[in-house]
N, C-alpha and C positions, 0 to 999 in steps of 0.2 A: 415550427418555423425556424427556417436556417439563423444565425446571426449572421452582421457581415463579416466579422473575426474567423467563421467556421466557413464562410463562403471562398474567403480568400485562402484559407490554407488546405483546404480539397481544388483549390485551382492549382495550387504549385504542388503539391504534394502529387497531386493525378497527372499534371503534363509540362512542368519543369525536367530537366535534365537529372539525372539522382548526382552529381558532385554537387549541384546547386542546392537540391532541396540538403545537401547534407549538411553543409555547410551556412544555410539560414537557418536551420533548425539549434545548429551551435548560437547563434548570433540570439536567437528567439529566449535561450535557454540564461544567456548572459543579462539582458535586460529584464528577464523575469528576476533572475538572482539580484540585479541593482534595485528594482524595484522592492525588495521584501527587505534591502539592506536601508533604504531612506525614505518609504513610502510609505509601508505597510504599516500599520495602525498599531500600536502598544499601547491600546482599550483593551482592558481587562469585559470579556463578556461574561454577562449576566449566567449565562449556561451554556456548555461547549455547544457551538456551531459544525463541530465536526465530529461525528464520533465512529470510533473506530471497536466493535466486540467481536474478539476470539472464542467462538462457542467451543472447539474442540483445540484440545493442544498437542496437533501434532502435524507433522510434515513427511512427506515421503520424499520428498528430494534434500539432497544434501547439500546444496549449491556451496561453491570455496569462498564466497563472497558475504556469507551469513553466515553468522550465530549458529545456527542448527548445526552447521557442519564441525562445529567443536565442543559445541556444548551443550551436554545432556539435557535430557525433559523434554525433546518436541520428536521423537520416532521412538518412542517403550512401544509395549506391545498392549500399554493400557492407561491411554492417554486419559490425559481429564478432561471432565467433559462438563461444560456448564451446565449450571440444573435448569429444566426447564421451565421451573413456576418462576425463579432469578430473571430467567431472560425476560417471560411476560411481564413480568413485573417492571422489570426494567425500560421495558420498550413503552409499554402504558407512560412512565413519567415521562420519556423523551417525545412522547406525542403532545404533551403539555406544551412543547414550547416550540418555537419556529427553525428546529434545527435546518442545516442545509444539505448534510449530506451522513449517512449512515452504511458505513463501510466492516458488512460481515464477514470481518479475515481480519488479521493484525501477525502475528506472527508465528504463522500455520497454514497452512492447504484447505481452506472452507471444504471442500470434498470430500474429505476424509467423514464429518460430520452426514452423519445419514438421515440426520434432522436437518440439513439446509434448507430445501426445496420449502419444506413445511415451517421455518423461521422464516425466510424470507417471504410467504406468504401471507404472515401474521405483522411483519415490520410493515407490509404496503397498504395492511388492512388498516393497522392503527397509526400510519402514518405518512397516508397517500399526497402529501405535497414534498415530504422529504426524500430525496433521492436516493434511493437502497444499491449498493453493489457489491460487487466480490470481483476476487483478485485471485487469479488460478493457474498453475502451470498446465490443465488439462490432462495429464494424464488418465485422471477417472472419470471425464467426459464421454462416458460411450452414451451412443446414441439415446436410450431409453432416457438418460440423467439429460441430458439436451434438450427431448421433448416436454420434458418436466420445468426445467430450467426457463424456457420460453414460453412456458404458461402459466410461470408464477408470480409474474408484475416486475420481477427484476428490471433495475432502470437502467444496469450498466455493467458491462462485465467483462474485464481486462486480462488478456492472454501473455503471461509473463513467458514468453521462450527465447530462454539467453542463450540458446544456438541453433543456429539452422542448417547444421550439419549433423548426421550421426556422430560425427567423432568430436566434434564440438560439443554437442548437447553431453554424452557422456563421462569430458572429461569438466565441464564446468556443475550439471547438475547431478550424475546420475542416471538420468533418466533417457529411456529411447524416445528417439527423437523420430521413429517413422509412425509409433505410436499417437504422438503428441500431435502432429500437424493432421493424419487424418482426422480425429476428435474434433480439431478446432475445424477442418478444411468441412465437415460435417455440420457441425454448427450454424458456420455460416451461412453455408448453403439451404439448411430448413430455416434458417432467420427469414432469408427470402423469400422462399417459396409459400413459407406462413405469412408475407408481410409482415413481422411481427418487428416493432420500430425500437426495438432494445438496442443500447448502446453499445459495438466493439470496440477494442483497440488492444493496440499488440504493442509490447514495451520490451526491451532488450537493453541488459546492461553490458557496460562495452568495459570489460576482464580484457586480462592480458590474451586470453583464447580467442578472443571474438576477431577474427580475420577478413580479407574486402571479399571473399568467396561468402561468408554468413550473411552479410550486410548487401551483399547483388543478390543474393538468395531472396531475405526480407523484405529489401525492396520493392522487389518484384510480384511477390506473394502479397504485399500490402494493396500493391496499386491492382491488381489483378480484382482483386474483389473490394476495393477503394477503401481500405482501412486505414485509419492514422497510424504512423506506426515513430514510435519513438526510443534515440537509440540515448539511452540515457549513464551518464556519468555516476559508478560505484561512492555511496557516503562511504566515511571509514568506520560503519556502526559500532560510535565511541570507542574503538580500537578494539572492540569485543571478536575480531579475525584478525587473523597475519593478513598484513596487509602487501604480501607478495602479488596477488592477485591485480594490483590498481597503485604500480609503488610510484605514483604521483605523493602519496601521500605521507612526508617524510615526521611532521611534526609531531611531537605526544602529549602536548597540554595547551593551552591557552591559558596566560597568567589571568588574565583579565574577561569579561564576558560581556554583551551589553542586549543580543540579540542572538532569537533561532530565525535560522532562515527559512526552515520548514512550514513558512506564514503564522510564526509567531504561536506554535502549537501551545507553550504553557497559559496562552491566554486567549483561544479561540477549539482549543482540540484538545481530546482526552480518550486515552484507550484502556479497555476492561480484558482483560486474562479470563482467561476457562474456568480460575479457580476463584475468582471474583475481586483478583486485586485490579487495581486501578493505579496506572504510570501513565509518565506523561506523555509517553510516546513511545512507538515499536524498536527505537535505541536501544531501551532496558530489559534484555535479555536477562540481566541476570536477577532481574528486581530489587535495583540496591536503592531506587527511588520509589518506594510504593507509599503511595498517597491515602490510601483507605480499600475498602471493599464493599462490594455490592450488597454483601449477604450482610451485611452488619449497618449501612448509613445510605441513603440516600442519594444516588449520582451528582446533585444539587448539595445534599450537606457536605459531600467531600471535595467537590467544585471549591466551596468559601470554606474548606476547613482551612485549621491554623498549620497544617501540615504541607497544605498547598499553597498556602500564603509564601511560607518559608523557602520553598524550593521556587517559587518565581523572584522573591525577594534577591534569592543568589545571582538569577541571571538580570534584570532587569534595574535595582535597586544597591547595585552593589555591597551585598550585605555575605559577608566572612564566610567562605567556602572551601574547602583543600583542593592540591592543584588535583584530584583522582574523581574529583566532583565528575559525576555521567559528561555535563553538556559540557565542560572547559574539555572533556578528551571529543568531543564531536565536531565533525569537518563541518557541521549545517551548524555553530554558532560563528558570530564575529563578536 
C-alpha cells in the first residue's frame, strides 16, 4: 500500500513540469538536511538499525568523485571476498533483532560478487521483515543476472548512473553508458511484465560533467517508466578525492563536531568490509577508523565495544580528537 508521502511525489515527479520537480526536489533535499541537523534523535541504539556489508571488494568503475578512483584495494584482479560461513553467521545474529534495513554493497559493485543472487536469498530467508537491497551501476546486469535478481526476494535496488550520455558516463565513470541503460531499460521492463513489486530508483550525482542535456535525458527516462529519480549533491568523502569534481567544497576541517548528518550513522548504522572490519561508515576508505571485525567479535560486542564508545565520544561528547579525525574532514558533520 502506497503512503501518502510516496503518493504525492509520483504526482509531481510524473506530471509537474521538470524545472519544478527540479527545483522541489532541492527544497525536499534542504529540509531533510534541517531535519537530521535539529530533529533526528542522538539515542544511542541498542543494535544498528541499518546495516550496510561488502561481500566482495571490488569495483569496476572508477567514478572522479570516489575513493576507488585513487585509491588502491577496490579493482586488483583478486579482490577479497568475504567468507561465506562469516556472512551466515553474521546474518543469523542481525535476524535476532528488529533491524530496518540491510544494504549488500558499501564500497564496491555487489555484482562483481557471483554469490549475490545466493546471499541475498539467504538475507530474506533469515530475515524476511528486514528490507534487503543493493546499489549498482548495472553494467553486469545482463539479462540472465536480471531474471535471477527478480526471483530472489530483493526488496530494492538502485541504479547509480552519473551520466546519461556516452561522453558523460565515460568521462565521470568509465563506464559505457549504451551498455548500462539497456541492462537497467531490461530490468525494468521484465519487473513488469513479471509483476514482480521490487523496488527502483535511479540516483545521479551532479559532478562538474553532469550537464541540462543528462538531466532532460534522466528525466525523461525516469517518468517514461515512472521511476524516482534523484539528482543528488557530491559529500566530500572526508577529502579521501580532489575535490575538483564538486569545488563547492572549499573547507578542510572542522574545529569542532556535534553531529553526522548522514541520520546520525555512529549511533543507528554500521558497515562490514569484505575482510571483516567494521567502520563506521562507507567515508572510510582508508580504514583509519576500524572499530573491530566480524571474524573475531560479534556485530553486538563491537556495537558496545570500548572502541566504538570512543569514536562516538569524539563526535557527540566532545571528547579530544586531532583536527585529521575521519568525521571533522566530512562535509555530512556539523
Amino acid at each position: 500500500m502506497k503512503t501518502a508521502w510516496k503518493t504525492i511525489k509520483e504526482v509531481y515527479r510524473n506530471k509537474w513540469p521538470r524545472f519544478a520537480v527540479y527545483y522541489l526536489e532541492g527544497v525536499i533535499e534542504y529540509l531533510r538536511r534541517v531535519n537530521r541537523i535539529y530533529f533526528c534523535s542522538d539515542v544511542l541504539k541498542d543494535f544498528p538499525m541499518d546495516i550496510e556489508i561488502e561481500t566482495i571488494g571490488a569495483c569496476n568503475a572508477l567514478c572522479v568523485m570516489c575513493p576507488n578512483s585513487v585509491i588502491e584495494g577496490k579493482s586488483g584482479a583478486s579482490p577479497q571476498l568475504l567468507d561465506p560461513q562469516a556472512y551466515k553467521k553474521l546474518i543469523e545474529e542481525i535476524a535476532s533483532y528488529k533491524v530496518k534495513t540491510l544494504a549488500l554493497f558499501s564500497q564496491n559493485e555487489p555484482l562483481m560478487d557471483k554469490r549475490i543472487v545466493e546471499f541475498i536469498g539467504y538475507a530474506k530467508e533469515k530475515c524476511p521483515i528486514t528490507k534487503v537491497s543493493i546499489n549498482t551501476n548495472a553494467i553486469l546486469l545482463s539479462p540472465g543476472l536480471s531474471e535471477q535478481i527478480l526471483m530472489s526476494g530483493l526488496d530494492h535496488i538502485t541504479f547509480s548512473i552519473h551520466g546519461w550520455s556516452q561522453e558523460t558516463m565515460k568521462k565521470v565513470t568509465g563506464l559505457d553508458f549504451n551498455t548500462v541503460i539497456s541492462n537497467v531499460k531490461y530490468f525494468i521492463e521484465r519487473r513488469g511484465a513479471t509483476k514482480n513489486n521490487i523496488e527502483v530508483g535511479l540516483n545521479c550525482l551532479r559532478t562538474v560533467h553532469f550537464t541540462k542535456r543528462d538531466y532532460n535525458f534522466a528525466f525523461e527516462f525516469s517518468r517514461r517508466y515512472r521511476l524516482p529519480f534523484a539528482v543528488l549533491t557530491p559529500t566530500n568523502r572526508a577529502f579521501n578525492v580532489p575535490v575538483g569534481f564538486y569545488p563547492h567544497f572549499s573547507r578542510k576541517t572542522r574545529k569542532f563536531i556535534r553531529k553526522c548528518l548522514m541520520d546520525n550513522r555512529p549511533l543507528t548504522s554500521t558497515s562490514i568490509l569484505s575482510n571483516g572490519d567494521v567502520v563506521a561508515c562507507c567515508m572510510d576508505w582508508k580504514k583509519e577508523e576500524v572499530l573491530g571485525n566480524i571474524y573475531k567479535n560479534s556485530l553486538y560486542e563491537i556495537w558496545h565495544s570500548d572502541r566504538y564508545k570512543a569514536f562516538r565520544a569524539k563526535i557527540y561528547e566532545g571528547a579530544e580528537s586531532t583536527n585529521t579525525f575521519l568525521c571533522k574532514r566530512c562535509s555530512e558533520s556539523v
